[in-house]
ZAMARGU-4260 file (C-alpha; in steps of 0.2 Angstrom, whole numbers, plus 5000, padded with zeros to 4 digits):
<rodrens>
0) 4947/4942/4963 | 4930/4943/4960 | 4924/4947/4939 | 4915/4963/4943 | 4934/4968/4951
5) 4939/4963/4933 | 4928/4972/4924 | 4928/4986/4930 | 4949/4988/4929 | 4944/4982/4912
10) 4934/4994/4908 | 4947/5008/4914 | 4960/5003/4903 | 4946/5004/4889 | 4944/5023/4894
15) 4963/5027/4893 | 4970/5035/4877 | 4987/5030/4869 | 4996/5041/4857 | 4997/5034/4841
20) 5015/5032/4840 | 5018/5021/4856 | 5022/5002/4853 | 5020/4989/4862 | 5032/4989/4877
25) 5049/4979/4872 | 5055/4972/4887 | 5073/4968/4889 | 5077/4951/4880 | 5089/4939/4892
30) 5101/4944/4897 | 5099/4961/4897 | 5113/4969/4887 | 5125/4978/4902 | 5125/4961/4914
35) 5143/4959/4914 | 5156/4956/4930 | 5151/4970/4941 | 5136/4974/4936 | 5128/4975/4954
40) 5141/4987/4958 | 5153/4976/4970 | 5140/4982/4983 | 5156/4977/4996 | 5149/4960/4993
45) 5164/4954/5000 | 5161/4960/5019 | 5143/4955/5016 | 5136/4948/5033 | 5135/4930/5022
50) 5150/4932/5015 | 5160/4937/5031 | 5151/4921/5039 | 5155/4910/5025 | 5173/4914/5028
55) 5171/4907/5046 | 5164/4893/5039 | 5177/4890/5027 | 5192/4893/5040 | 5184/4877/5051
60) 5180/4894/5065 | 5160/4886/5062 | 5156/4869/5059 | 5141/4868/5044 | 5135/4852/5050
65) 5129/4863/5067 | 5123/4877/5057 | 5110/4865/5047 | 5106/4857/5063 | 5101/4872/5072
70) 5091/4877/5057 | 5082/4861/5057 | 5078/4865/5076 | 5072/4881/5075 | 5062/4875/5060
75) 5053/4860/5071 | 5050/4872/5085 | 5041/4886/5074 | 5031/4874/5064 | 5017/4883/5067
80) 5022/4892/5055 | 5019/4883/5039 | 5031/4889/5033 | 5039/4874/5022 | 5030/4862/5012
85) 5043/4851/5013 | 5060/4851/5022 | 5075/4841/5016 | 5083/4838/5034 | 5096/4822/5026
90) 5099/4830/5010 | 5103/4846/5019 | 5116/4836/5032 | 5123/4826/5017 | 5128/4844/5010
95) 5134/4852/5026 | 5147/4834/5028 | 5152/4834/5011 | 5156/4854/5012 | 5165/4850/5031
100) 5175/4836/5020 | 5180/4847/5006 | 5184/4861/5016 | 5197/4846/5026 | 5203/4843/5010
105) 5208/4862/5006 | 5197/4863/4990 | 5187/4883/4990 | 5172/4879/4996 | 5164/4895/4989
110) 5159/4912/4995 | 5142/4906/5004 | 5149/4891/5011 | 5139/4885/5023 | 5125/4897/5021
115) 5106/4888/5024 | 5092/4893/5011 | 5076/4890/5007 | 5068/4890/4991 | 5048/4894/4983
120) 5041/4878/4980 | 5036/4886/4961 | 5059/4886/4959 | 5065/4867/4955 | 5081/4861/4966
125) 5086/4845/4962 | 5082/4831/4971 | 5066/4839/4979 | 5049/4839/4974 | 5039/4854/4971
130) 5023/4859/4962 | 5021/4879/4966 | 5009/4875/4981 | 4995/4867/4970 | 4989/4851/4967
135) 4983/4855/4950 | 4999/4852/4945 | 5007/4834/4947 | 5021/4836/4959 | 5037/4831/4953
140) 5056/4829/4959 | 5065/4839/4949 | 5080/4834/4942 | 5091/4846/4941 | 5091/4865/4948
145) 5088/4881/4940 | 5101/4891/4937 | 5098/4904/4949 | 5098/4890/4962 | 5111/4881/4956
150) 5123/4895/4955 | 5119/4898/4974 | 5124/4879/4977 | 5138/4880/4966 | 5144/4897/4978
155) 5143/4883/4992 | 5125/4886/5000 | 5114/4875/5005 | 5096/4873/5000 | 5087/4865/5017
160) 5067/4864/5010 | 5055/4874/4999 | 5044/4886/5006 | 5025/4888/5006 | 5016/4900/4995
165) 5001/4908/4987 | 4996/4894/4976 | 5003/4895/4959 | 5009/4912/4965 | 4991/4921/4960
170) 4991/4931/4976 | 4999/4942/4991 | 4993/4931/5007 | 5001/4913/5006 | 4985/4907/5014
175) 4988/4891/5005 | 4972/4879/5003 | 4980/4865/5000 | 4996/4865/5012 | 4989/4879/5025
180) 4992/4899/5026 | 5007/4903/5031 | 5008/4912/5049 | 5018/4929/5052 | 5032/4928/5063
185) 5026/4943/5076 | 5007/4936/5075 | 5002/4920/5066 | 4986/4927/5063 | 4992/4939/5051
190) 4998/4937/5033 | 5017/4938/5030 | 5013/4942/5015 | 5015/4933/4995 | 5016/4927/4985
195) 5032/4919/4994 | 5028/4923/5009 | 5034/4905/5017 | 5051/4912/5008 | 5049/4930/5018
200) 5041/4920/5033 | 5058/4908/5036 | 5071/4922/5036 | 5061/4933/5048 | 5058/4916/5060
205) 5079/4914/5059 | 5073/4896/5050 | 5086/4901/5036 | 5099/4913/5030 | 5092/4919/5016
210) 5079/4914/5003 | 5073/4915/4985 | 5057/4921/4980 | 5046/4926/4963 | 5038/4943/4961
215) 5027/4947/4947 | 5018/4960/4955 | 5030/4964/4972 | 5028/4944/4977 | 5047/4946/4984
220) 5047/4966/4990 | 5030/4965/4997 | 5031/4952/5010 | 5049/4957/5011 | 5040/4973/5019
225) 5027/4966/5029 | 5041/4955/5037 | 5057/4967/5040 | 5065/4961/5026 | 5077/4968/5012
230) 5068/4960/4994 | 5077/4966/4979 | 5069/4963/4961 | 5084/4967/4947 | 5081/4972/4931
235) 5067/4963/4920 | 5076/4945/4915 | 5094/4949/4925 | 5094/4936/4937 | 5089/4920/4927
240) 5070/4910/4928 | 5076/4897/4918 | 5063/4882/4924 | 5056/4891/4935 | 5036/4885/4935
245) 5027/4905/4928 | 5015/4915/4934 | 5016/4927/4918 | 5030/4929/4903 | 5034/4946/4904
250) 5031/4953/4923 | 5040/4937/4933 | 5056/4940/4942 | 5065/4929/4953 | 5075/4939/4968
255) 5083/4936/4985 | 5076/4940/5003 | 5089/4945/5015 | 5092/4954/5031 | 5103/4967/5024
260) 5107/4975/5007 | 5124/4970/5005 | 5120/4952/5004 | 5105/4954/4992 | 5119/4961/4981
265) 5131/4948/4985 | 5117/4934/4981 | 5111/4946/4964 | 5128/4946/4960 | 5130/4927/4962
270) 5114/4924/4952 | 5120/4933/4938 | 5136/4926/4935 | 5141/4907/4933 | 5158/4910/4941
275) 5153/4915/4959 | 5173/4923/4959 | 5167/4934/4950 | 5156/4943/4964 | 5174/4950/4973
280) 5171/4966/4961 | 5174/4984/4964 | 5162/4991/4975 | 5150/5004/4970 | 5145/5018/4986
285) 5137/5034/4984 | 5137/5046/4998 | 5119/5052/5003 | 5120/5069/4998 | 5125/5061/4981
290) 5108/5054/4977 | 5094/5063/4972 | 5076/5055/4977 | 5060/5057/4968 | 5045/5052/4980
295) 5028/5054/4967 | 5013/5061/4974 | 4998/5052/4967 | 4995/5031/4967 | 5006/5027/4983
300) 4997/5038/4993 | 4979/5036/4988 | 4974/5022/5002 | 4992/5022/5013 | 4986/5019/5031
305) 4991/5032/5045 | 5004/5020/5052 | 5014/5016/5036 | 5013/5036/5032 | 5019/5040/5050
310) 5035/5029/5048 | 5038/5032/5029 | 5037/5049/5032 | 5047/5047/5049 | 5061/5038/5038
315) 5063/5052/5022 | 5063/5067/5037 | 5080/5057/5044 | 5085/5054/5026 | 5084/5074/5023
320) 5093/5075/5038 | 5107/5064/5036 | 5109/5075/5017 | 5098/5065/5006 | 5092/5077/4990
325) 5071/5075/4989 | 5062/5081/4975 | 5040/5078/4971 | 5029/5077/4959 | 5013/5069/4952
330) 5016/5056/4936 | 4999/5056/4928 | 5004/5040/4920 | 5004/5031/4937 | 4985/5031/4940
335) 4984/5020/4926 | 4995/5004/4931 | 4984/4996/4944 | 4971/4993/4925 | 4987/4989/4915
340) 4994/4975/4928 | 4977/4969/4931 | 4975/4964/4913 | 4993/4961/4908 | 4992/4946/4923
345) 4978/4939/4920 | 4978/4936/4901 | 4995/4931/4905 | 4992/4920/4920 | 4979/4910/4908
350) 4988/4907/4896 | 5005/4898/4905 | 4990/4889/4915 | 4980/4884/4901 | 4993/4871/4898
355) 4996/4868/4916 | 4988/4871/4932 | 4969/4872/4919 | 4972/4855/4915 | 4965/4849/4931
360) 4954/4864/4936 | 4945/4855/4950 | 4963/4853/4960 | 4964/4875/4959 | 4957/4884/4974
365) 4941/4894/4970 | 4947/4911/4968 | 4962/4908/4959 | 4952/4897/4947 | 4940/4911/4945
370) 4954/4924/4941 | 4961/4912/4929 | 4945/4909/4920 | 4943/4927/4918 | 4959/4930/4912
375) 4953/4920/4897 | 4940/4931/4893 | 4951/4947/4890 | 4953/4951/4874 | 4967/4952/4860
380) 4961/4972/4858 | 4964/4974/4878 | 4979/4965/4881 | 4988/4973/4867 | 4984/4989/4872
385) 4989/4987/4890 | 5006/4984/4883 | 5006/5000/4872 | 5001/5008/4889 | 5016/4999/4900
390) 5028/5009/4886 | 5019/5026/4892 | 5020/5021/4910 | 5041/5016/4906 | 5045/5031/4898
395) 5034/5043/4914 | 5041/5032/4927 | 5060/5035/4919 | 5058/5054/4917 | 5061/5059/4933
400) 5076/5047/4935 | 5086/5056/4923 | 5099/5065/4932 | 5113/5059/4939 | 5110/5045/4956
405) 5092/5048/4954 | 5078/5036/4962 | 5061/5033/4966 | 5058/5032/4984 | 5040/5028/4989
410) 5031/5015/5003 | 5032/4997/4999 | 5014/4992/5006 | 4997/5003/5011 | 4998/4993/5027
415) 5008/4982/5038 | 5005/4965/5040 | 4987/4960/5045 | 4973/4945/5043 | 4968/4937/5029
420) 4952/4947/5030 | 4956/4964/5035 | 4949/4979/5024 | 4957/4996/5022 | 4948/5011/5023
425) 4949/5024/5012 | 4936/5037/5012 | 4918/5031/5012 | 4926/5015/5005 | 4933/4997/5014
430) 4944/4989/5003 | 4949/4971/5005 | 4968/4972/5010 | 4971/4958/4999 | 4968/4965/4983
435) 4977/4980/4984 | 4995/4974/4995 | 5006/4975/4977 | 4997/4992/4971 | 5013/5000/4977
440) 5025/4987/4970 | 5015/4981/4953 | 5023/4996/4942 | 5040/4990/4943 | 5037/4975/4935
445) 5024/4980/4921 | 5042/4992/4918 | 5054/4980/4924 | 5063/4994/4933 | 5076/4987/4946
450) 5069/4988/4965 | 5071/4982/4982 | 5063/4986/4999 | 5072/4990/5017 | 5066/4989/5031
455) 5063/5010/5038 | 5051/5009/5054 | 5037/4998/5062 | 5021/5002/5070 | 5014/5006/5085
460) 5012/4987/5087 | 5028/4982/5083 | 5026/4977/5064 | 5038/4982/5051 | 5035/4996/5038
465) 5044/4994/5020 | 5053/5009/5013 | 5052/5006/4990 | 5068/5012/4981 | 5068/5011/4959
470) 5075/5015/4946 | 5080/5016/4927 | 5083/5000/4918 | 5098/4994/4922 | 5103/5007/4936
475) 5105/4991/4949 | 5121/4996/4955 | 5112/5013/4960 | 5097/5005/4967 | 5108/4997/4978
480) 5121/5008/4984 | 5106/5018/4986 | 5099/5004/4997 | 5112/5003/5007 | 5114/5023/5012
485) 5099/5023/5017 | 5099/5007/5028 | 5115/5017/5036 | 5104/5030/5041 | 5087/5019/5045
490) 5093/5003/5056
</rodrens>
């Protein structure tokens, strides 16, 4: 991002007015106060596809040592790819024998036994090295997990590498500089997305199961889009980033990318909770003519391309259909974010990297050196009043969400995947892609408002359009029974 880009969303927040009254937003401090057993709903977590395969592997039905294996196969023969930056072959068959032998013995081996992952290379998992894809900051092997990867273990998965990423997660294309972009699985010459778009990349190649991703700006639910993926982002500060290396203090999450709903609830659930028993909870379902949808009318349409409108307008027409309630309307407060995120990352993103990745500047690729640079220049005045402003954009984005089942539904992406270079047109106007793939998602992390992307459609090319679900604070358990209705109606 250049600094005229800068200034000018600088300048923007400049011109907006606050009412004397507003604070400062508050997020939620962790853990936000309603996490308890359950608090993802049950989501059948139990007949999850994971779970109901992690059963197989627990009965002796699949072996885990051939599951690893023929992940590490399919992983040498998509290299490509780039998609890992390093891969833990003899760690991850060390763990799929000593499951097969606790599993022998009778011991529980845990609701994901067996299940293969891959982790962010910015996420530490003991035993591994990892340095979030830059060489500014001094690889390490970290000594033990964090806890959102270590309650994973604990449930019995294995971790089999870290993934490649958008360099200290400053970014939406994974076009790594110093470990190589990360290809698309339907074209590698497109962008799968980012910032964890080697995460997004390895579940849509069949590399892994699942993976683990970090989203300050959409980084999970973005390439989750652009890829055919379900990415879920819970509530601000729900799922743990406990030693997780930062891109920002208040707009980081770290969530799951999965093939289907029910087992990004099962691996929410899992995440939350230190006991991974706990995840067998009642389930929470909501019939579709239950929920109420609120699809906005200004931001998320501004620069949508026609194919991403066709299939996203394609998916709510079969939603109506199928009984889903639709109401619209403009939230003036909306045309603010893209200004308010700009400035709330970038002073942020300095700050944690001032004591980090700054230390050795000359190790940072050019542009994320840049933005970081300018991120020191924003002022106290402006960042303060972008937070005063994220309070105005909570309580506009919340007000529609009032009733009873009530969510946002919108488009995850303006566009499907494409290169590194591409430009969108919008009007008179060509737009870089690249600095506009998390308009659409970058609201619901300046408001930490729970959200996930599904899968609703692809374009005439075959690449996969992402259909956005929010709401209230703590409405998790909606957002995903919500999720998973419309995935009913959509696959």
């Amino acid at each position: 991002m250049n600094s005229s880009v800068s200034d000018v969303r600088v300048q923007a927040l400049r011109s907006y007015t606050v009412p004397d009254h507003v604070d400062p937003i508050g997020m939620p401090n962790r853990v936000w106060p309603g996490v308890a057993p359950g608090f993802f709903g049950g989501m059948s977590v139990a007949q999850a596809p994971l779970a109901r395969l992690a059963r197989q592997v627990a009965s002796g039905e699949v072996n885990p040592v051939d599951r690893v294996q023929h992940f590490l196969k399919v992983i040498a023969e998509q290299a490509a790819l780039n998609v890992f930056i390093h891969v833990d072959a003899d760690g991850a068959l060390q763990k799929a024998r000593q499951l097969q032998r606790q599993i022998a013995d009778g011991r529980d081996p845990g609701p994901l036994a067996g299940m293969v992952f891959a982790v962010k290379d910015c996420i530490p998992v003991a035993g591994l090295p990892y340095q979030a894809g830059s060489l500014s900051i001094s690889r390490q092997v970290a000594r033990q997990s964090a806890p959102a990867v270590a309650r994973l273990e604990a449930a019995g998965a294995i971790v089999i590498g870290m993934s490649n990423m958008h360099e200290l997660s400053y970014g939406g294309l994974s076009n790594n500089v110093h470990f190589g972009a990360v290809g698309h699985p339907l074209d590698a010459s497109c962008v799968p997305g980012g910032s964890s778009g080697g995460s997004a990349a390895a579940v849509a190649a069949g590399m892994v199961d699942f993976a683990l991703g970090t989203d300050a700006a959409g980084s999970v639910r973005m390439p989750a889009a652009l890829c055919g993926l379900v990415g879920f982002k819970a509530s601000y500060d729900v799922i743990p980033r406990d030693a997780v290396i930062p891109l920002t203090f208040t707009l980081d999450h770290v969530g799951p990318l999965t093939k289907t709903v029910a087992d990004a609830a099962l691996l929410s659930t899992l995440m939350v909770q230190a006991a991974p028993e706990a995840a067998d909870t009642e389930a929470t379902t909501f019939a579709l003519d239950d929920i109420t949808a609120f699809c906005p009318q200004n931001l998320f349409h501004d620069m949508l391309q026609p194919s991403v409108q066709a299939a996203y307008g394609s998916a709510l027409h079969k939603l109506q259909q199928a009984g889903l309630q639709m109401r619209q309307g403009n939230i003036a407060a909306l045309d603010q974010a893209p200004a308010i995120q700009h400035v709330t990352l970038a002073a942020e993103a300095a700050q944690v990297h001032d004591n980090w990745a700054l230390r050795r500047p000359e190790h940072i690729a050019p542009d994320i050196r840049a933005r970081l640079e300018a991120g020191k220049a924003i002022s106290a005045v402006d960042y303060i009043k972008a937070q005063r402003l994220r309070t105005v954009l909570t309580e506009a984005l919340s007000a529609p969400l009032e009733g009873p089942a009530s969510v946002m539904v919108t488009p995850t992406a303006l566009t499907v995947a494409c290169p590194a270079d591409a430009v969108i047109h919008h009007g008179n106007q060509a737009i870089a892609a690249r600095t506009v793939l998390t308009r659409l998602t970058s609201p619901f992390n300046l408001t930490g408002m729970p959200a996930i992307s599904i899968p609703c459609g692809v374009d005439a090319a075959g690449f996969p359009v992402g259909l956005h679900i929010a709401g209230k604070l703590g409405d998790d358990a909606l957002v995903l029974a919500a999720a998973a209705a419309f995935e009913a109606v959509l696959m």
